[in-house]
N, C-alpha and C positions, 0 to 999 in steps of 0.2 A: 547495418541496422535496418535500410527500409527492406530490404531483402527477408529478415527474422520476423521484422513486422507485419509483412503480408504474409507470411508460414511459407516461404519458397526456400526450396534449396535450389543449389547454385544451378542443379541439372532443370528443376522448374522454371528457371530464368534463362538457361541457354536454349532450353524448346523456345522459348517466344521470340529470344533476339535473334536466334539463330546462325550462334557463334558458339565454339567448341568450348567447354567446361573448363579445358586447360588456361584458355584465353581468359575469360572471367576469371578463373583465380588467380591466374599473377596481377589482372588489375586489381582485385580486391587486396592484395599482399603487396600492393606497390611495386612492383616487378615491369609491370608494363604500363605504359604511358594511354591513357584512356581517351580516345579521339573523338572529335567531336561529334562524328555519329553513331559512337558508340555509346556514348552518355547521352544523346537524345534515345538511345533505341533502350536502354537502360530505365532512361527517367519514365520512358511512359507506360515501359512493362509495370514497372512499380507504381504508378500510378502518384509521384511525385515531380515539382518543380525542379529543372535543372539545381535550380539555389542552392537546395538543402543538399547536395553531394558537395557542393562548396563552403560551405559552414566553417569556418576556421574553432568551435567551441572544446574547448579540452574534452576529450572522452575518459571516462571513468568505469572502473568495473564497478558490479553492482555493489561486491563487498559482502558482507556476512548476514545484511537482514531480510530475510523473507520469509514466508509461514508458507509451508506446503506438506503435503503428504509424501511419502515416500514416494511415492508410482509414479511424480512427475518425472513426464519427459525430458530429455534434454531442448529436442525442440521446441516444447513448449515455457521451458526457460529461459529459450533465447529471444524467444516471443515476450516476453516479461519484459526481459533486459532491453527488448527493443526500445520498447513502451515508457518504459522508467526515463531510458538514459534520452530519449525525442522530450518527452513531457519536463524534464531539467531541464534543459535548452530552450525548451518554448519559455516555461517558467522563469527564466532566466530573464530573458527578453522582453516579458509583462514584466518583471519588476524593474525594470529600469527608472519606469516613468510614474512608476506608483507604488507610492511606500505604504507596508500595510502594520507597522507599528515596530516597538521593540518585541524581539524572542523571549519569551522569560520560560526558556526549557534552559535548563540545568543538567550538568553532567555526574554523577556520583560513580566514585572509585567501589568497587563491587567487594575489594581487598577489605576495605571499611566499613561497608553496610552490608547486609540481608537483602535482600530485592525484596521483602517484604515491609522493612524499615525504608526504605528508600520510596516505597508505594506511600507509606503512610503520611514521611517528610511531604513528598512533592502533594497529597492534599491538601495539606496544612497552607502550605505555602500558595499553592493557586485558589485556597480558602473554598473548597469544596466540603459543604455540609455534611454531616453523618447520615447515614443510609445507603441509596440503591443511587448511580449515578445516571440521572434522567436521559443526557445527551451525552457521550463521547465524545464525536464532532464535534460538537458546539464548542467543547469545553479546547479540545486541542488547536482547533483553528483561533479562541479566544486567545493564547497563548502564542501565536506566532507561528503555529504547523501549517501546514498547507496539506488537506486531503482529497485526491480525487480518486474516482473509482471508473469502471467500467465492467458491463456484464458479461462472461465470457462462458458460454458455457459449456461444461463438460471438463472443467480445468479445476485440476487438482493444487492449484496457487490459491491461496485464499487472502495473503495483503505481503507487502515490500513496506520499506523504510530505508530513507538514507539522507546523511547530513553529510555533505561534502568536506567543508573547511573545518569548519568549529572553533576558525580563529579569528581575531579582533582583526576588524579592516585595518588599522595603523600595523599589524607583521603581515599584512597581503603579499607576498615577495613575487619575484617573478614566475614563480612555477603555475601560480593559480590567478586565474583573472576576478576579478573586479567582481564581478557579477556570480562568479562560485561563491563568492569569501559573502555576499549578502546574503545567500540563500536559507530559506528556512528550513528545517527539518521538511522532509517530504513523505509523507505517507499514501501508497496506494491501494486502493480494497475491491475485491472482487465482487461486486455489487451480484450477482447472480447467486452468493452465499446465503442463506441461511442469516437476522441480522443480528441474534443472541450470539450465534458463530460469529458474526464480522466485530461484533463487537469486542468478546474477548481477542480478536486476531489484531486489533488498533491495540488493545492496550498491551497485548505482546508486543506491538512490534515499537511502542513507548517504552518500554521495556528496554529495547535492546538500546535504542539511541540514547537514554537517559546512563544506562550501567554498562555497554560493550563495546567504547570505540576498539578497545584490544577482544581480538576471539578470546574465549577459553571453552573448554569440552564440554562444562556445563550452563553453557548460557539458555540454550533453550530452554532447559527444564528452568532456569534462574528467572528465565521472559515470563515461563507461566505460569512463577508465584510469585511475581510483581504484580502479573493480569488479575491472578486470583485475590489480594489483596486489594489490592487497586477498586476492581468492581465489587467484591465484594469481604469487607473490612469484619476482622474476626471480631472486633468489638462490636457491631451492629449486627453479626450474623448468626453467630454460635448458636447461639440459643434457642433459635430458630431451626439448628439444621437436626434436630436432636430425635428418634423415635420418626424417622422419614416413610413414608407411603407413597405411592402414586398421585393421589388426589392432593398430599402436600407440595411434594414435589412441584406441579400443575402451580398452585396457588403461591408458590414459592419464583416462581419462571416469571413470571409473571408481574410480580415483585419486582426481584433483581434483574428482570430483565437479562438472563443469563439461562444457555440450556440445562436441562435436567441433570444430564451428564455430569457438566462443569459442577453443579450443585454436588452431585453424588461426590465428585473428586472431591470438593472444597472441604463435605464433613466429613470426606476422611481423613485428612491432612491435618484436619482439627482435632480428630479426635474423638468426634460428634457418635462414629461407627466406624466398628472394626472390619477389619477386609470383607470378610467371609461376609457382614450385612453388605458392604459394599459390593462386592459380586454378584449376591441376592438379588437387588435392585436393576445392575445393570442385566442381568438376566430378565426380571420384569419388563424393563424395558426394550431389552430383542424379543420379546413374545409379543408386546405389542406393537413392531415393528419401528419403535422410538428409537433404536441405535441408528439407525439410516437417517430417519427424518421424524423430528418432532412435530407434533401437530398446528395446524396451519392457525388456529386459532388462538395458539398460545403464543406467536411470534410478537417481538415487540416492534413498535412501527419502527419506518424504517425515518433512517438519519440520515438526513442528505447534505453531503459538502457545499458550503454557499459560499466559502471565499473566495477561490479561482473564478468560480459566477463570476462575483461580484467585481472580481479584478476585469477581466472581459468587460462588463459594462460600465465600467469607467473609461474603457477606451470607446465605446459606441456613443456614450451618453453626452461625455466631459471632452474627449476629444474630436468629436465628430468621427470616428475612424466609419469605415466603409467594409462589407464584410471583406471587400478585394484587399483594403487595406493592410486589414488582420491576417489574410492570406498570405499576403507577401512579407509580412513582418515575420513570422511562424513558418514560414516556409511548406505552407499545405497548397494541396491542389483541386481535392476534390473535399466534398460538404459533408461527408460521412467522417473524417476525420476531423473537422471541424465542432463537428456534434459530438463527437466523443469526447474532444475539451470541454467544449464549454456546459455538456449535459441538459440539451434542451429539448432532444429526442432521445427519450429514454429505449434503447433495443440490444437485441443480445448478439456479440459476435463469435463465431464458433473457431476455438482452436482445433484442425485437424489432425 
């Protein structure tokens, strides 16, 4: 993991420690016994504390939710997976000491519901008003998710989700620890996106964790007409999306705080225009070079995750912790990972 996390492959790590590739992979595969100067010579190529190679925390694969384009890398996935599966673990270990309410995200059988009825239910019930949904964020961290983000750019990942346990602490059995079975929903978002983009990419990936603890072949398309519904609800939008133009479009975006695009898709799904308008449009839109990147004035501000913040300065403020202390709790070593938790230098890091 800290290996995928700094983008090294295993040959990028035996240049520095300069011990044979073969040698590193049976330690990685548990084949060979890892000495003690080789996990110092290890820990400091990665730029980690011995500790965190010690970590006893169950590892997990990522599982089925993540929003990307086709063209991602594998590398660049493992880069993700690094990220997810270190930020669970850290996550884990703040919530020990800090309770941040009950979960009230709910699971619906997809056998049962439409992912559009399921959009509609879960408003109802987190008593979200008709119209445009002002905060995302807000509204899922209100409910018990936990979102953080990081800018990464030139990455064709645009957000992760995942809910480890999803069972009641009294059937915790021995397979999963203590501290999985509390875990909230976890959502991460590629802050270097687009935020009409990051926003439908949250409620995709609510989507999955509310309707797909099981795969099935259409979940994606299922994720993003929960999304579609979700932010924007055919009772409040129909009518609106009717005899469409540019300049509507525009003042429509704006609105729902959702891209042009999404809009274009939405009324056709409704009904609103048939393909061939639909095409028209998105052609409009590649002449005015909209299909890449919508215009910079029409973005909605951006939403920024405050409850992991906020969890971090309960242990600075309420506990006295020390940044050393946080360091060694979390298992970091240097301040640039630190700020990528806690989001207090906002910068971009580049997957190569």
């Amino acid at each position: 993991m800290a290996r995928d996390l700094r983008c090294m492959s295993q040959k990028d790590l035996t240049d520095v420690v300069k011990f044979t590739q073969g040698k590193l992979s049976k330690i990685e595969n548990g084949l060979l016994r890892c000495s003690e100067n080789d996990i110092n010579l290890i820990a400091t190529a990665l730029d980690f504390p011995i500790e965190f190679f010690f970590q006893d925390d169950p590892i997990y694969g990522l599982g089925i939710n993540y929003r990307k384009k086709k063209t991602s890398t594998g590398k660049e996935l493992r880069y993700f997976e690094a990220l997810f599966q270190i930020r669970r673990m850290q996550i884990a270990r703040l919530l020990k000491s800090v309770d941040i309410g009950e979960i009230d995200i709910k699971e619906f059988s997809i056998e049962e519901y439409t992912p559009s009825t399921v959009a509609k239910i879960v408003r109802d019930m987190w008593h979200i008003p008709s119209g445009p949904i002002n905060n995302i964020v807000e509204i899922i961290e209100g409910m018990g998710g936990i979102v953080f983000s990081e800018n990464v750019r030139g990455s064709k990942v645009d957000a992760m989700s995942q809910w480890i346990t999803r069972i009641p602490i009294k059937e915790v059995s021995m397979s999963h620890s203590y501290m999985d079975a509390c875990l909230p929903p976890l959502f991460f978002v590629n802050a270097n996106k687009p935020m009409d983009r990051i926003r439908f990419s949250i409620a995709h990936e609510l989507g999955h964790i509310l309707m797909h603890r099981v795969p099935n072949e259409k979940m994606e398309e299922e994720a993003d007409k929960f999304a579609a519904e979700f932010l924007m609800p055919e009772d409040d939008i129909k009518n609106q999306l009717r005899s469409l133009s540019l300049d509507k479009l525009a003042n429509l975006k704006l609105q729902w705080k959702t891209s042009m695009a999404a809009l274009i898709h939405r009324a056709k799904e409704l009904r609103c225009i048939t393909t061939n308008q639909a095409k028209y449009m998105f052609m409009k839109l590649s002449s005015m070079g909209y299909r890449l990147k919508e215009p910079e004035h029409l973005l909605p501000p951006r939403e920024n995750p405050k409850l992991l913040h906020n969890i971090i300065d309960v242990y600075f403020k309420d506990f006295s912790y020390t940044k050393k202390d946080l360091y060694s709790l979390l298992f970091l070593k240097r301040d640039n990972d630190f700020y990528d938790l806690y989001g207090e230098t906002p910068k971009l890091r580049i997957v190569k």
